[in-house]
C-alpha positions as CSV (number, residue, x, y, z in Angstrom):
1,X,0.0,0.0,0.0
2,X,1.3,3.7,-0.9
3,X,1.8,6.4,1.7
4,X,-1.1,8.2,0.0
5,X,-3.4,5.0,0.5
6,X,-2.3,4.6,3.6
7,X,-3.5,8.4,4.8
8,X,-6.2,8.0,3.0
9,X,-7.5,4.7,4.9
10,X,-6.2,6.7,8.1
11,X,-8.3,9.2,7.5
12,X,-11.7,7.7,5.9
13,X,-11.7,5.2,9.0
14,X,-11.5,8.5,10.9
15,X,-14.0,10.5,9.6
16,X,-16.6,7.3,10.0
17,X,-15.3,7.1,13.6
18,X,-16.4,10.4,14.1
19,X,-19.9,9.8,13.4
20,X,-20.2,7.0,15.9
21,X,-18.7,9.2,18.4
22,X,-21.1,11.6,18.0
23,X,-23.8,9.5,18.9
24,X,-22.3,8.6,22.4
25,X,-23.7,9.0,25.5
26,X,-21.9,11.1,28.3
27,X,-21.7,8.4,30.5
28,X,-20.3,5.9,27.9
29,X,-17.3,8.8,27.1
30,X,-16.9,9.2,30.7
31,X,-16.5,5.5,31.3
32,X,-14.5,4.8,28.4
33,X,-12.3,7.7,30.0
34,X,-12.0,6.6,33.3
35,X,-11.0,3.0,32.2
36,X,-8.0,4.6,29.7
37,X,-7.1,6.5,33.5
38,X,-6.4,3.1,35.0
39,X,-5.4,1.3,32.3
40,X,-2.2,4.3,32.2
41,X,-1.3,4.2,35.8
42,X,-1.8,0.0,35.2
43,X,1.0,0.0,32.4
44,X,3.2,2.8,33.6
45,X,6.2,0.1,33.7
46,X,6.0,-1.2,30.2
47,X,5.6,2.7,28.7
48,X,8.6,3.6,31.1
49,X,9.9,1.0,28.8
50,X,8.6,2.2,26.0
51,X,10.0,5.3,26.4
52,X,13.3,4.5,27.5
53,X,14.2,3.4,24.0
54,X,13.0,6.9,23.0
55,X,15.6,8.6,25.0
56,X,18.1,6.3,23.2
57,X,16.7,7.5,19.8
58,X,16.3,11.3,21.0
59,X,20.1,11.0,22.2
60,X,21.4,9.9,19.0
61,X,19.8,12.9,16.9
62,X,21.2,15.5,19.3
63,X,18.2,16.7,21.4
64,X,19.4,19.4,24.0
65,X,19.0,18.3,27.6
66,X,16.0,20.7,27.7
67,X,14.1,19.0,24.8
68,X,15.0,15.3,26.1
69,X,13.6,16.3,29.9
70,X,10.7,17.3,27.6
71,X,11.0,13.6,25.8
72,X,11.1,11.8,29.5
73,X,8.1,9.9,31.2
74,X,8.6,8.8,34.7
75,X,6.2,7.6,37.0
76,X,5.2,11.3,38.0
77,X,4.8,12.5,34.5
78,X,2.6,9.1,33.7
79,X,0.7,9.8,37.0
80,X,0.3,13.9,35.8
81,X,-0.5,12.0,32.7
82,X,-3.4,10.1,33.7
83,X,-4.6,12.7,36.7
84,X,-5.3,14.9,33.5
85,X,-7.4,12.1,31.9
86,X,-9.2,11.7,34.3
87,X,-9.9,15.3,34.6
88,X,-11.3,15.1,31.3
89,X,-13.5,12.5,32.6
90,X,-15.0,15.0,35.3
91,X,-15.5,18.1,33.4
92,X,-18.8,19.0,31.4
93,X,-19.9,17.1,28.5
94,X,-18.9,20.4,25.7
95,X,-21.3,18.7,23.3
96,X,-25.3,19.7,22.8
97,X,-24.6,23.2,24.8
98,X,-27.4,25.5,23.8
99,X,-25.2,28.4,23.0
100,X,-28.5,31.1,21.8
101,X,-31.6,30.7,21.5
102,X,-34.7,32.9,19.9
103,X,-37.8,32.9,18.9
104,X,-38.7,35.3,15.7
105,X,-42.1,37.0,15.4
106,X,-43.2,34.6,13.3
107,X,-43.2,31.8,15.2
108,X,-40.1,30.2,13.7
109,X,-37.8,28.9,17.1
110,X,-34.1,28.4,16.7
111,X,-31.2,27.0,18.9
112,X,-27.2,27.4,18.4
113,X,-25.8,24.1,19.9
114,X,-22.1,23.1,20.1
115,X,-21.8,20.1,18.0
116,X,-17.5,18.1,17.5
117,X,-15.7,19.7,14.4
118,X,-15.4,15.8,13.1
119,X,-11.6,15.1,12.6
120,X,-8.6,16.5,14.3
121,X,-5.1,15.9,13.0
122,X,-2.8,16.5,16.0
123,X,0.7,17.0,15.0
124,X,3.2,17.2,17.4
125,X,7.1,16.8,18.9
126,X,8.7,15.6,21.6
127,X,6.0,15.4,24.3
128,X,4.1,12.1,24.5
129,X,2.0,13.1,27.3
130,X,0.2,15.2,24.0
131,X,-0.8,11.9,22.9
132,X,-3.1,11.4,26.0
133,X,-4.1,15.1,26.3
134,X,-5.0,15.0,23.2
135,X,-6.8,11.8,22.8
136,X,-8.9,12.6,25.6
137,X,-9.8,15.9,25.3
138,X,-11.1,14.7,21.4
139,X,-12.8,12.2,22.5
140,X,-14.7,13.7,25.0
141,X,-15.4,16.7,22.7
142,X,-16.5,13.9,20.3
143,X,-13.8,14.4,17.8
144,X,-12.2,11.5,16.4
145,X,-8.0,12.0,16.2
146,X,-5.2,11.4,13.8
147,X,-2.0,11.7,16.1
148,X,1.2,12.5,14.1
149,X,4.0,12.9,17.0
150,X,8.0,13.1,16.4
151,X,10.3,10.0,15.7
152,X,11.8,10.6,18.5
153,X,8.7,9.6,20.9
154,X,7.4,7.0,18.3
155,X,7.6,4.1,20.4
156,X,6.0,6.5,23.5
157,X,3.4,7.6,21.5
158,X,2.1,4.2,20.1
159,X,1.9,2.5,22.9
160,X,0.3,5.3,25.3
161,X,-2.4,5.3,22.2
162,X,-2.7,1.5,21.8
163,X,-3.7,1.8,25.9
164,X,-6.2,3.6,25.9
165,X,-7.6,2.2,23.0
166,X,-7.8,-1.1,24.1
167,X,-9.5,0.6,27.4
168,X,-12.0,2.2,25.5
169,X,-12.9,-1.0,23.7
170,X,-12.6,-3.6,26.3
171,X,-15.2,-0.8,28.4
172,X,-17.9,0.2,25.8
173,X,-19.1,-2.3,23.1
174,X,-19.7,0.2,20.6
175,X,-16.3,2.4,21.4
176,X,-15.0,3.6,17.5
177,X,-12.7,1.6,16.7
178,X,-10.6,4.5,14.7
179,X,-11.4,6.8,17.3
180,X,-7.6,7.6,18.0
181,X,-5.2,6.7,15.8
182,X,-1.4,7.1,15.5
183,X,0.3,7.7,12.3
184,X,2.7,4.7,11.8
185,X,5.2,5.6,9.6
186,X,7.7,8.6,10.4
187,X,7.9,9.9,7.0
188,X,7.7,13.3,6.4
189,X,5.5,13.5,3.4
190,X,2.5,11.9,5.0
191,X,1.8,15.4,6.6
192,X,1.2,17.4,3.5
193,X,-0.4,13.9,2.2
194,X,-3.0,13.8,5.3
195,X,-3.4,17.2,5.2
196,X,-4.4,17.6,2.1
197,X,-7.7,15.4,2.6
198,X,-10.3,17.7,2.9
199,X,-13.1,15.7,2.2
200,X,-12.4,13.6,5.7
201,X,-10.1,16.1,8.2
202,X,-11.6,18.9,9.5
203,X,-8.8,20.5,11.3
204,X,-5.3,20.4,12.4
205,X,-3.5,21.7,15.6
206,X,0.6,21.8,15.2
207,X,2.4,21.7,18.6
208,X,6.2,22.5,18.5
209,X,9.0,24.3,17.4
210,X,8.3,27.3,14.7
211,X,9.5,25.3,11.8
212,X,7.1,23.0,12.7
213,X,4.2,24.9,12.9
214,X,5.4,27.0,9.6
215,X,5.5,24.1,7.6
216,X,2.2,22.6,9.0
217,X,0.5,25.9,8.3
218,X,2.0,26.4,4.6
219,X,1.4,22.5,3.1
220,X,-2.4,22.1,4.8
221,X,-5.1,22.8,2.9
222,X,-7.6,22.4,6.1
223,X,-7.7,24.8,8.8
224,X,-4.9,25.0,11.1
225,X,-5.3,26.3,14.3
226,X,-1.1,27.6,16.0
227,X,1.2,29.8,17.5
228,X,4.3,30.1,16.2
229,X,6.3,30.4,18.6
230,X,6.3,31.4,22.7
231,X,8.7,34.3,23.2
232,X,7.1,34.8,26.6
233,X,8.2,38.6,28.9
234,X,8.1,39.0,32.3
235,X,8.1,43.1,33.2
236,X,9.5,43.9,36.7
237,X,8.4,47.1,37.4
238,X,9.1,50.1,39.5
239,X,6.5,49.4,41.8
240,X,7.1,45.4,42.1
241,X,7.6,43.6,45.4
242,X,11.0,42.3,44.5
243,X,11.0,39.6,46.3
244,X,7.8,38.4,44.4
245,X,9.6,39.5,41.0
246,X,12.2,37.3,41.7
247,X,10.5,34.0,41.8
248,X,8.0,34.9,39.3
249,X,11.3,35.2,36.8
250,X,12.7,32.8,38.1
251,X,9.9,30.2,37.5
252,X,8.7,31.4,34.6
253,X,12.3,30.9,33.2
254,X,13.7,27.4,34.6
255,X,10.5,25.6,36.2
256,X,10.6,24.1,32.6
257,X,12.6,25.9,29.8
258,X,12.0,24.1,26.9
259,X,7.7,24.3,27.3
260,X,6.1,27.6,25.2
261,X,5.0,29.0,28.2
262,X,8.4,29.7,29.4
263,X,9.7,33.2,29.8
264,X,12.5,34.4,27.4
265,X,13.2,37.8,28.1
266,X,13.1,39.6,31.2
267,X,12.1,43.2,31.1
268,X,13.3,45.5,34.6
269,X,12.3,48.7,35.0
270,X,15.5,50.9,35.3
271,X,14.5,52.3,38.9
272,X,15.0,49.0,40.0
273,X,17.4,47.4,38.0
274,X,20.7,47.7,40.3
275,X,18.8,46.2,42.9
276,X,16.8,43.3,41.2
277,X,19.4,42.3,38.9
278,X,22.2,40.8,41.1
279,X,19.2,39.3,43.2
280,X,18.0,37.2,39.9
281,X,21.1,37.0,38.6
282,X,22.6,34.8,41.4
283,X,19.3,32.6,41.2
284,X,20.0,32.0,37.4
285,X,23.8,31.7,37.8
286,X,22.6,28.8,40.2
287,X,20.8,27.3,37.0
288,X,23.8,28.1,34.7
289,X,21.1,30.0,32.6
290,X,23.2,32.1,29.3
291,X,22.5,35.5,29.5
292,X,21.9,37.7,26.9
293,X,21.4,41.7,27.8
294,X,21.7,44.7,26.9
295,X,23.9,47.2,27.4
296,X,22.3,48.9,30.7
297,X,21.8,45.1,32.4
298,X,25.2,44.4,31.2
299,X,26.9,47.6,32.8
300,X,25.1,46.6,36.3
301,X,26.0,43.1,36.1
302,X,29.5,43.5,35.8
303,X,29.5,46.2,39.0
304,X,28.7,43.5,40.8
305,X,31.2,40.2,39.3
306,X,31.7,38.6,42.9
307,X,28.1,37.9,43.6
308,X,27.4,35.4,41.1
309,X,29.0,31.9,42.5
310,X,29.0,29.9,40.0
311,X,29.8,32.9,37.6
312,X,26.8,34.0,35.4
313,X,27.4,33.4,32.2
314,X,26.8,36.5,30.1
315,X,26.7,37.8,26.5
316,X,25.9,40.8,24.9
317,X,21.8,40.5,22.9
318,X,21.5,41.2,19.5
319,X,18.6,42.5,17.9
320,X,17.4,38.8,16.6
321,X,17.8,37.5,20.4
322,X,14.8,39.6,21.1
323,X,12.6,37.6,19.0
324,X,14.3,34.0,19.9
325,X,12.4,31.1,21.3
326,X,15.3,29.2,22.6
327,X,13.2,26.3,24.8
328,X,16.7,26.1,26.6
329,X,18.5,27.9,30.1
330,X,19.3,31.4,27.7
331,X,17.3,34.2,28.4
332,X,17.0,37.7,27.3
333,X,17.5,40.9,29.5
334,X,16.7,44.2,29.0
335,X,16.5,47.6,31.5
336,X,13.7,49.6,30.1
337,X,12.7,53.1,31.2
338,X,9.1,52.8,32.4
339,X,5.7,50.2,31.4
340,X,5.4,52.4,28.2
341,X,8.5,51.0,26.9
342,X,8.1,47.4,28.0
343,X,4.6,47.1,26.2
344,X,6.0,48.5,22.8
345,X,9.2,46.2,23.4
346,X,6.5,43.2,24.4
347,X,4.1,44.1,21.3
348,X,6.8,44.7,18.5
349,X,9.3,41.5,19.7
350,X,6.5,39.0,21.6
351,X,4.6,36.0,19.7
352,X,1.3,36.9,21.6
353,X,1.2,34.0,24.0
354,X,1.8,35.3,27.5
355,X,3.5,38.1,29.3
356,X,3.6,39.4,32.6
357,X,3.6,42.3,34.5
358,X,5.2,42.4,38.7
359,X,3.8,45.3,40.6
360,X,1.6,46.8,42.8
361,X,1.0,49.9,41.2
362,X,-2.6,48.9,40.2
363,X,-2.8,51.8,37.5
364,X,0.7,50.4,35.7
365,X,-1.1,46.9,36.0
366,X,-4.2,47.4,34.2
367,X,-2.9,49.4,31.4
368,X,-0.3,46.4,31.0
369,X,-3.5,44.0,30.9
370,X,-5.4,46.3,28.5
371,X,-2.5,47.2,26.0
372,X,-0.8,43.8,25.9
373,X,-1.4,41.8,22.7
374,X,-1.1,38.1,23.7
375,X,-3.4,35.7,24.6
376,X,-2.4,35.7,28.1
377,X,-1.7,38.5,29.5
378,X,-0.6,38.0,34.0
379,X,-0.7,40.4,36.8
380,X,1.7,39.2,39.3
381,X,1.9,35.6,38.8
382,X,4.5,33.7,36.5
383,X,4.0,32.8,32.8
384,X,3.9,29.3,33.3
385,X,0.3,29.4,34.2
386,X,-1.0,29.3,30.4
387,X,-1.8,25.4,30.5
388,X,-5.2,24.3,29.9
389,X,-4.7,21.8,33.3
390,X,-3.6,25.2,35.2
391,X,-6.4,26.8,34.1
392,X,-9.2,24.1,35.1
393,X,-9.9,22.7,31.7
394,X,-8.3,19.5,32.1
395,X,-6.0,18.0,29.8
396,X,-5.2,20.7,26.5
397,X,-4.4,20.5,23.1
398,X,-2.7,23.0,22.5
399,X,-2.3,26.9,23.0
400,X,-3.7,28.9,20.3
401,X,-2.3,32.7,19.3
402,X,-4.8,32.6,16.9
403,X,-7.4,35.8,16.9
404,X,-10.1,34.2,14.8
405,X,-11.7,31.0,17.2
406,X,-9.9,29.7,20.3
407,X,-7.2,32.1,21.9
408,X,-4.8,30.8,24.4
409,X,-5.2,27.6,26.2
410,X,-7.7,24.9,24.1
411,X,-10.3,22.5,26.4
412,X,-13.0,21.1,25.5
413,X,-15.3,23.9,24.4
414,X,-12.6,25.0,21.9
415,X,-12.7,22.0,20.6
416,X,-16.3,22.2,19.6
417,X,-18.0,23.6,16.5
418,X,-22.0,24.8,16.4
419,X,-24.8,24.3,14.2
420,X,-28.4,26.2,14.1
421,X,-31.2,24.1,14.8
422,X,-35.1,25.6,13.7
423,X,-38.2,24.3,15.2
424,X,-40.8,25.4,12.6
425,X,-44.8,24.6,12.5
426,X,-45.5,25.4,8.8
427,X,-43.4,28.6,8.4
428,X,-42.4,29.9,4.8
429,X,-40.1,32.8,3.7
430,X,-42.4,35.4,1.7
């Protein structure tokens, strides 16, 4: 069988699987859920396993130490793993919402319900916890799934899948049986090949690394939800408890570097900026985080060369390190004179997924909230935050910077289309 037959099959058996779904009950997706939540936790050993042999592949093609911690499952990460399943499994049903409703003087009564969008390709690196988010999340949104995750978790992401699968069916009689699928073959041209199908997928939603999501968005001829890129701000201001500023930055920077949420450059307000910088910069020195500032941050740094133990490691910024996702322990640092200047620096160098603003000048706060163009936009708390399990929703698929449908982090309901419904007795246009 060609690769083209082979998407096609993937994806006809999905778009049929999505019309069973859509005539399950709550309950039977909340079961079939809770089942794939044990059935996880049940073979955490053999996807340790599984996984293990991953690492080994990720090793070999030179994955940074950020993006293989981002590779790794261990028993926490499987137990985070199925916790959010099961989550899934607790929040509402998103389907049959009535989202409007009106009656018009003739009589004629119509509903807006939230109804699946069908078919979700899912195409994704590194993570293979995205396989369970994302297969969950679908399926309770009664989308079937086309998972397409990175060679390097291949082994990860087809066994996680073939779990829950074999959950689902062993639990509900009628479970799809192309509910969730995982691509099989690693070959780059079945991307442009699936997503060409526009007769069976509905959507896609990219997660990784900018090429990634470039290249998704310029070969797909369906709809692709993204964000390009997270080159994520923290603004210290004059006003900020430093104290607080400091471990903001500091988790927003190395809780987990190499997720999109992570902060890249750190904004301080020049009124504070001999006293907050050696503070944070013995914290990051402590990480070995790169530095990469500019000219004021370096000048106050090296005042101070004895207070970083290890040594920090600094460099001067360029202008393209301002726009640089590095998913690694670099960040960006610049002393800026005031919030005026941080929001123009934020809205001409961010990506639009989330910044934050330290301070308790109330005033400074909600004109950062209001003028800030990102998806996520924090008053005192750490970037880190934007995660749809952070925010209550679960498991999430992704984060969208989108501005047309789902912004920022994507549950259920964003995973849901509508459809007008007219309850009529006899009523004709004139």
């Amino acid at each position: 069988m060609s690769l083209n037959e082979k998407m096609t099959q993937l994806a006809r058996q999905a778009k049929a699987a999505a019309r069973e779904l859509a005539k399950l009950t709550t309950a039977e997706k909340n079961a079939c859920l809770l089942a794939m939540t044990v059935a996880l936790e049940r073979n955490a050993e053999p996807i340790k396993q599984a996984n293990t042999l991953d690492m080994e592949v990720g090793a070999n093609l030179g994955l940074s130490a950020a993006m293989l911690d981002r590779l790794k499952l261990d028993d926490q990460r499987i137990v985070a793993m199925a916790k959010g399943v099961r989550d899934v499994a607790g929040l509402p049903d998103p389907v049959g919402r009535i989202l409007d409703e009106r009656t018009r003087p003739n009589g004629l009564r119509l509903q807006k319900i939230s109804t699946p969008i069908g078919v979700v390709v899912i195409i994704y690196e590194s993570r293979p916890n995205v396989t369970a988010d994302a297969a969950s999340l679908c399926f309770k949104s009664g989308n079937a799934t086309i998972l397409r995750g990175g060679k390097e978790a291949l082994n990860s992401n087809q066994l996680i899948a073939r779990t829950m699968i074999e959950a689902g069916r062993q639990t509900l009689a009628r479970f799809p049986e192309h509910a969730i699928q995982v691509v099989p073959v690693p070959d780059r041209e079945a991307i442009p090949i699936l997503l060409s199908l526009t007769q069976y997928v509905d959507l896609c939603m990219p997660r990784g690394g900018e090429g990634l999501i470039r290249a998704v968005a310029e070969c797909s001829k369906v709809p692709v939800i993204k964000h390009y890129k997270g080159v994520c701000h923290v603004f210290v201001d004059a006003d900020a408890d430093l104290k607080m500023a400091e471990e903001i930055a500091f988790n927003a920077k190395c809780q987990r570097p190499a997720v999109c949420n992570a902060m890249e450059t750190l904004l301080v307000d020049k009124a504070v900026a001999e006293k907050f910088l050696p503070a944070i910069g013995k914290r990051l020195a402590e990480k070995q985080v790169e530095v990469r500032a500019d000219e004021a941050a370096l000048q106050t740094f090296n005042l101070q060369p004895s207070t970083f133990q290890p040594q920090l490691r600094l460099r001067a910024a360029t202008e393209q390190d301002w726009f640089t996702e590095y998913n690694d322990y670099i960040l960006n640092i610049r002393v800026v004179d005031g919030g005026r200047a941080a929001i123009d620096h934020i809205n001409y160098y961010g990506s639009a997924h989330s910044d934050a603003i330290v301070t308790r000048n109330e005033a400074a706060a909600k004109q950062f909230l209001a003028e800030i163009d990102s998806a996520t936009v924090y008053w005192n708390a750490s970037t880190r935050f934007t995660d749809g399990g952070e925010f209550g929703m679960g498991a999430e698929i992704g984060i969208s910077t989108d501005k047309i449908g789902a912004r920022g982090p994507m549950g259920l309901e964003e995973l849901t289309s509508y459809k007008w419904l007219g309850f009529g007795s006899g009523q004709v246009r004139t």
